[in-house]
C-alpha positions, 0 to 999 in steps of 0.5 A, a space after each residue: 689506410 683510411 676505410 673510405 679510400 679502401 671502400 672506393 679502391 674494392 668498388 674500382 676492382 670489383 667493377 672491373 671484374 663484373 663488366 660484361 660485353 654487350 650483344 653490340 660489342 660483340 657483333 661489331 667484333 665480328 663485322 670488323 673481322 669478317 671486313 678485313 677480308 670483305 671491306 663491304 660487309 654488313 652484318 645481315 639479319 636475312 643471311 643470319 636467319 637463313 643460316 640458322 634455319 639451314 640443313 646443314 647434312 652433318 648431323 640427322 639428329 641436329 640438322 640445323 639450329 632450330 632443331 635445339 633453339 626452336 623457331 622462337 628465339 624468345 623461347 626456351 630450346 631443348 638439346 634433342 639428344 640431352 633433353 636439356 634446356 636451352 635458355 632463350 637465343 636473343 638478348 631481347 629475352 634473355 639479358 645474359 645472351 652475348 655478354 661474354 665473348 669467351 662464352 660466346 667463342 665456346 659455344 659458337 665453337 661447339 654448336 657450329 662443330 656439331 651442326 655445320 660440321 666446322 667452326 663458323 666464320 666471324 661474318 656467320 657470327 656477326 649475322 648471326 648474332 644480327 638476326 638474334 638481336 632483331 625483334 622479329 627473331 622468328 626463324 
């Protein structure tokens, strides 16, 4: 086989598997899945930064998702209970945020167990992925 087709043929493939979904993406996913039970939904940064600074009741050590991410979400966040650092939330400081929806399911799954006491609706994550997309994402 000639080394140019090669060449092309592994940068094909290897760009297939370095493809990231965008924070756009990802929301729009959620939106279109919150709309087939709610036609007129639309993703809102209020509800989003509402939800986010809300006391859930479920944990006193984490009792929303300030307690981790802090009120900046261009900051740094600290686990309360590990002490591990939390990368910044929003994509607008943090390129790698919602850039993978397996990652995003995980974590979502995870931190809504732990902090809402049940996994969160795609509606709860299409305005929360808004709120943290939104240049003002002071909570």
């Amino acid at each position: 086989m000639n080394l140019k087709i090669c060449i092309a043929l592994l940068s094909l493939v290897a760009a297939g598997t370095v493809y990231a979904e965008t924070p756009a993406e990802l929301l729009n996913g959620y939106a279109g899945e919150a709309a087939r039970s709610a036609p007129d939904f639309a993703p809102s940064v209020e509800r989003g930064k509402s939800f986010f600074a809300r006391k859930w009741g479920v944990s006193s050590k984490m009792p929303n998702c300030q307690s981790c991410h802090g009120g900046n979400l261009t900051q740094e966040g600290k686990h309360v209970i590990t002490g591990k650092r939390i990368a910044p939330l929003s994509p607008l400081a943090n390129t790698k945020r919602f850039t993978s929806s397996a990652k995003v399911e995980k974590w979502f799954k995870r931190n809504c167990n732990d902090v809402v006491g049940r996994e969160c609706t795609a509606a709860e994550k299409a305005d929360l992925i808004k709120f943290f997309n939104n240049p003002g994402v002071k909570s």
